[in-house]
C-alpha positions in Angstrom: 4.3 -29.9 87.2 5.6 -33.3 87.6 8.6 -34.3 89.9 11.5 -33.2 87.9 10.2 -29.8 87.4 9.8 -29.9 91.3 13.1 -31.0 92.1 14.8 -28.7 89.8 12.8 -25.6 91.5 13.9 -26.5 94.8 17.7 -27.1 93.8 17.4 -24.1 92.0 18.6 -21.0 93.5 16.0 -18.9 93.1 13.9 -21.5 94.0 15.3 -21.5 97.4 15.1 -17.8 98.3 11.0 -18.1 96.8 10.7 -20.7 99.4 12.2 -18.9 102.4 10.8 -15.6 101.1 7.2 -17.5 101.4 8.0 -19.3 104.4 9.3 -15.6 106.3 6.3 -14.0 104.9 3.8 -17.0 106.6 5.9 -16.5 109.5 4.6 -13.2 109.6 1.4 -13.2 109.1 0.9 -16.1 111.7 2.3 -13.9 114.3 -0.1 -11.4 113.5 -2.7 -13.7 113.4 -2.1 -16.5 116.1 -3.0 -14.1 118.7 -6.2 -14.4 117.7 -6.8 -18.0 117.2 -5.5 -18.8 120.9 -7.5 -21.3 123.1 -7.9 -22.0 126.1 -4.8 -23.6 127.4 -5.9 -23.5 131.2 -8.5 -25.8 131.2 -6.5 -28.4 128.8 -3.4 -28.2 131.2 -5.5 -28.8 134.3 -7.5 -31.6 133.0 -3.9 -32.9 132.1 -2.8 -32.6 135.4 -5.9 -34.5 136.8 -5.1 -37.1 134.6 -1.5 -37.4 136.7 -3.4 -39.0 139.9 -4.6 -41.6 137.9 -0.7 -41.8 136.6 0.6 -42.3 140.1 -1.6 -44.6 141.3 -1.4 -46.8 137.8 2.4 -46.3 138.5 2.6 -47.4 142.0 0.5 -50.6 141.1 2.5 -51.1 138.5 5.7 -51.7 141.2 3.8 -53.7 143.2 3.1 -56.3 140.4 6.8 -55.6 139.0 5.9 -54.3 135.6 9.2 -53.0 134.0 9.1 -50.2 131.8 10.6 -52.4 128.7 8.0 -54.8 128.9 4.8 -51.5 128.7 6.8 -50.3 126.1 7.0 -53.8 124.1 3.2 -53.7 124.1 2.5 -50.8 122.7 4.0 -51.1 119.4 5.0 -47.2 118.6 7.8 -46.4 116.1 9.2 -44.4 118.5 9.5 -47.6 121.0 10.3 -50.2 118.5 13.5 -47.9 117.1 14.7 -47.5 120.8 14.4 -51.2 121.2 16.0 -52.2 118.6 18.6 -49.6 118.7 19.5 -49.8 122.4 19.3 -46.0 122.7 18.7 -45.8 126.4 22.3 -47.3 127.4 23.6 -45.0 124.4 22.1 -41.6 125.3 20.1 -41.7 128.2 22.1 -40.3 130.8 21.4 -39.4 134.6 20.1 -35.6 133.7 17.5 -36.6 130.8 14.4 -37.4 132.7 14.9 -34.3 134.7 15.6 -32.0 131.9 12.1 -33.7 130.5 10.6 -32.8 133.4 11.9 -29.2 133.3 10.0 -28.7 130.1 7.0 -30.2 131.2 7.5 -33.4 129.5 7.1 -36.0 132.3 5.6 -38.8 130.7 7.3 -42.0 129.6 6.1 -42.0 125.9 8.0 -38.1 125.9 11.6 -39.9 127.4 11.5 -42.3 124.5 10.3 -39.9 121.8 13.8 -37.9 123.0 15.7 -40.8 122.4 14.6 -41.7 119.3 14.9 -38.3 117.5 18.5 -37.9 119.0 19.1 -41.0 116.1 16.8 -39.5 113.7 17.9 -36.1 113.6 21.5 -36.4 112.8 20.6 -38.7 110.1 18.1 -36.3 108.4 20.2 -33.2 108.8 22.9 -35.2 107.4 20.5 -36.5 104.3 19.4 -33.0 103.9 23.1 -31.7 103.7 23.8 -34.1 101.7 21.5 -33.7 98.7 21.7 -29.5 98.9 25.6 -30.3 98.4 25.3 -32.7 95.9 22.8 -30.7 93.4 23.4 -27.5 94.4 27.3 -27.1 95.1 28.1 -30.1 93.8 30.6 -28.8 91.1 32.0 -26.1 93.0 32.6 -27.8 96.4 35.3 -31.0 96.9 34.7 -34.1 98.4 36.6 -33.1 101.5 34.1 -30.6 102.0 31.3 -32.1 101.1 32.4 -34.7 103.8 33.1 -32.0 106.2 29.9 -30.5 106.3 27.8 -34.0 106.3 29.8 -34.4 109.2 29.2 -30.8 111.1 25.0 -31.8 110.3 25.7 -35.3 112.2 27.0 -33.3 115.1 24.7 -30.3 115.1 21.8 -32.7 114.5 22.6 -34.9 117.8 22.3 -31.3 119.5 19.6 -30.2 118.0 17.0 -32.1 120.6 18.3 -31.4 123.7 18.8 -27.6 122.7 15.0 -27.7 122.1 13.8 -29.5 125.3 16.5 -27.0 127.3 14.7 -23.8 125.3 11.2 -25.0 126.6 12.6 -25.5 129.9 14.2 -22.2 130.0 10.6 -20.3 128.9 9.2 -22.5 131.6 11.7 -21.3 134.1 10.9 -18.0 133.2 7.2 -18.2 133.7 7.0 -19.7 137.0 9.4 -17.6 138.0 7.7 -14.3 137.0 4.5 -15.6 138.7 5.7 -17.2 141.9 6.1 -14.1 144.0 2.0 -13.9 143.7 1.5 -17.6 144.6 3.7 -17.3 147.4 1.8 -14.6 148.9 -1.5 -16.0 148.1 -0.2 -19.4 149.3 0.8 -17.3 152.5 -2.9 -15.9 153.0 -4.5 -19.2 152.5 -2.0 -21.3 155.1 -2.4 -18.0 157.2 -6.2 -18.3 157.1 -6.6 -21.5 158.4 -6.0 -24.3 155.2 -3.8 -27.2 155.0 -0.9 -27.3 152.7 -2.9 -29.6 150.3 -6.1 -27.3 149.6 -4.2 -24.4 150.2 -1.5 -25.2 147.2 -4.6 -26.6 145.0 -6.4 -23.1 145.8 -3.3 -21.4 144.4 -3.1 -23.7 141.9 -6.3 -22.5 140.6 -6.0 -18.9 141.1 -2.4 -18.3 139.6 -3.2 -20.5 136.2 -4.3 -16.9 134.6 -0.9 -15.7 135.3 1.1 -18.9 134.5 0.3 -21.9 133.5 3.2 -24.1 133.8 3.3 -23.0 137.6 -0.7 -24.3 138.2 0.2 -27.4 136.7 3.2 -27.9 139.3 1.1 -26.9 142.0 -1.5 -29.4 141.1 0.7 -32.0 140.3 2.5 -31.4 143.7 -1.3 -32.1 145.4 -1.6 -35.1 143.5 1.9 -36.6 144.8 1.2 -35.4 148.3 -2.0 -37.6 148.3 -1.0 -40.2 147.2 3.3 -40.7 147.7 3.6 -42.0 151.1 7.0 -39.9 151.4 5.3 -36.3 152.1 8.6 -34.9 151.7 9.5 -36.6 148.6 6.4 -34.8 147.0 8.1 -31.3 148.0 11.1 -32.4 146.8 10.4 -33.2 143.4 8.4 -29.8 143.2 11.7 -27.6 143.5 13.5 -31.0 141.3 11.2 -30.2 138.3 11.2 -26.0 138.5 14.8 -26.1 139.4 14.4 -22.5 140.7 16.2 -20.9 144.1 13.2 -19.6 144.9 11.0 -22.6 144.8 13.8 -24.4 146.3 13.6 -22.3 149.5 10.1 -22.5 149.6 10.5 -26.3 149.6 12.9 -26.7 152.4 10.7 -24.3 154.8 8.0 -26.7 153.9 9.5 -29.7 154.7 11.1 -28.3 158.1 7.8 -27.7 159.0 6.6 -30.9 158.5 9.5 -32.6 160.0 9.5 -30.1 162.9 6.2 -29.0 163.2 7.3 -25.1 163.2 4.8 -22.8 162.4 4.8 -22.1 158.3 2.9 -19.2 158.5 6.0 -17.4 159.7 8.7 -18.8 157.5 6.7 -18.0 154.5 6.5 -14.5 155.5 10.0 -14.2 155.3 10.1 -15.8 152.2 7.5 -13.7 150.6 9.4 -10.8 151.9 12.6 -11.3 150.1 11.0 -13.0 147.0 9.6 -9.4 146.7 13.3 -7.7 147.2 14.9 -9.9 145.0 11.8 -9.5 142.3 12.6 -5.6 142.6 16.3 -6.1 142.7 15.9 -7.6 139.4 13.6 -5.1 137.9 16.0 -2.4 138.8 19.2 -4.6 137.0 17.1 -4.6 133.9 16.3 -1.3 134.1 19.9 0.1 134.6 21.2 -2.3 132.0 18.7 -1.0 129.3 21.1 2.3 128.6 23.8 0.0 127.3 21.6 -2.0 125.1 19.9 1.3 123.2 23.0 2.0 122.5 23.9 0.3 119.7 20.5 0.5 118.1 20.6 4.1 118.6 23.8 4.9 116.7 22.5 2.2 113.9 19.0 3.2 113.1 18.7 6.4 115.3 20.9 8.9 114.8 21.1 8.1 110.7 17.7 9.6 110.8 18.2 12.5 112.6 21.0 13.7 110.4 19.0 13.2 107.2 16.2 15.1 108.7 18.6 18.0 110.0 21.0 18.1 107.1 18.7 16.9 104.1 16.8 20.3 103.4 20.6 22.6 103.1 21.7 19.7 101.0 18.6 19.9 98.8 18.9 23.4 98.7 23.2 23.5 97.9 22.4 21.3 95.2 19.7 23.7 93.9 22.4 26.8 94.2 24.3 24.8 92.0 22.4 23.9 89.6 
């Protein structure tokens, strides 16, 4: 098959529903399947996180001798770099909110900022290619020019979007893990401070036991350790804990924290409390899901449900009219 044959396959109609009927059925089988080929994530997250004490302190040498970020980024010589560079994408889309949206995601790094940037320029330009050519062979005698402009337009749009709604996604599954495991680290993080333990071992002890329940929230615990040894802005460290979650919950936890190391009130206490209502609120929420799931059957019910139900009841005295009458 040379490329002719190829190209005609894929601008083919039929060609394209063999593809996406291929690609639905590999999607299928791979969710099937990828629960079983699943590593170890914990171990290659916290050795990850190690690696972030090494970050900081690289990083706070690096202000001392006055590095700039341009001139790290000139030396390493990455496509990603050189098209940011060259294009100037940082005063075009790097706004206030992108870092910490990064950081949301787990993204922290400087190499993930600039890969960001650069696909926000590449996308639109390959969604607008790839709308291009499908109008062109495919629709190209049936659709006008206006239209064809139209929609090369909508994929230049849609494709500028189409990063940020990714990054915001991850952030949002994030969210929703540390979330569903922080009621358990708060109480653990309430025995160990109880027991005796500074805030430091104590949150790397957490840190260690709550990775089995979430990952993302042992490798903010353990990057909150690092920046507590080695910021010299204790609160800072706290601060860019309940920053990067971006959770009410983690939030409160934060400001008790730093009151008691501004004040010197006893944390033991405070978390307490905290645990306390992190528990209401966790059941609150279970019983809103809960009384919300009526509604939701609903629909599915009167859909898929009940259709079933009246072929099962009716089907045997409409097989058996048709018999009479026969």
């Amino acid at each position: 098959m040379n490329l002719s044959d190829i190209i005609k396959f894929v601008t083919n109609p039929e060609g394209v529903v063999i593809i996406l009927s291929s690609l639905a059925a590999f999607g299928t089988v791979y969710t099937f399947v990828s629960p079983y080929l699943e590593q170890d994530k914990l171990g290659a997250r916290v050795k990850l996180v190690a690696s972030e004490r090494e970050r900081l302190r690289a990083a706070q040498k690096a202000q001392l001798e006055a590095k700039t970020t341009t001139l790290r980024e000139k030396k390493s010589g990455n496509i990603y770099v050189t098209l940011v560079n060259k294009l100037n994408l940082r005063k075009a889309f790097e706004a206030e909110g992108t870092s910490d949206m990064l950081r949301s995601a787990g993204l922290r790094r400087e190499r993930h900022v600039t890969m960001f940037l650069a696909l926000r320029a590449i996308v639109p330009v390959v969604a607008a290619l790839a709308v291009f050519i499908y109008t062109s062979s495919i629709t190209g005698s049936t659709m006008s020019f206006n239209m064809r402009l139209l929609c090369i337009m909508g994929a230049i749009i849609g494709g500028s979007y189409i990063p940020g709604i990714v990054v915001r996604n991850m952030a949002t599954k994030r969210g929703k893990s540390i979330k569903k495991a922080w009621s358990d680290a708060l109480d653990l993080l309430l025995i160990c401070i109880e027991s005796g333990m500074a805030l430091e071992p104590a949150m790397a002890r957490v840190a260690k036991e709550i990775g089995t329940a979430s990952i993302p929230l042992a490798e903010e615990m353990q990057l909150t350790v690092a920046e507590l040894a080695y910021l010299p802005d204790r609160r800072k460290a706290l601060e860019n804990l309940a920053k990067r979650t971006n959770l009410e919950t983690v939030k409160s936890v934060v400001t008790a924290l730093i009151q008691s190391e501004r004040y010197g009130t006893p944390l033991g206490s405070a978390l307490r409390v905290l645990a306390e209502e992190n528990r209401k609120e966790r059941m609150a929420e279970a019983e809103r899901k809960a009384a919300a799931l009526s509604p939701k059957l609903t629909v599915p019910m009167i859909l898929f449900f009940l259709p079933v139900i009246f072929i099962v009841i009716l089907g045997p005295s409409v097989i058996m009219v048709m018999q009479v009458k026969h």
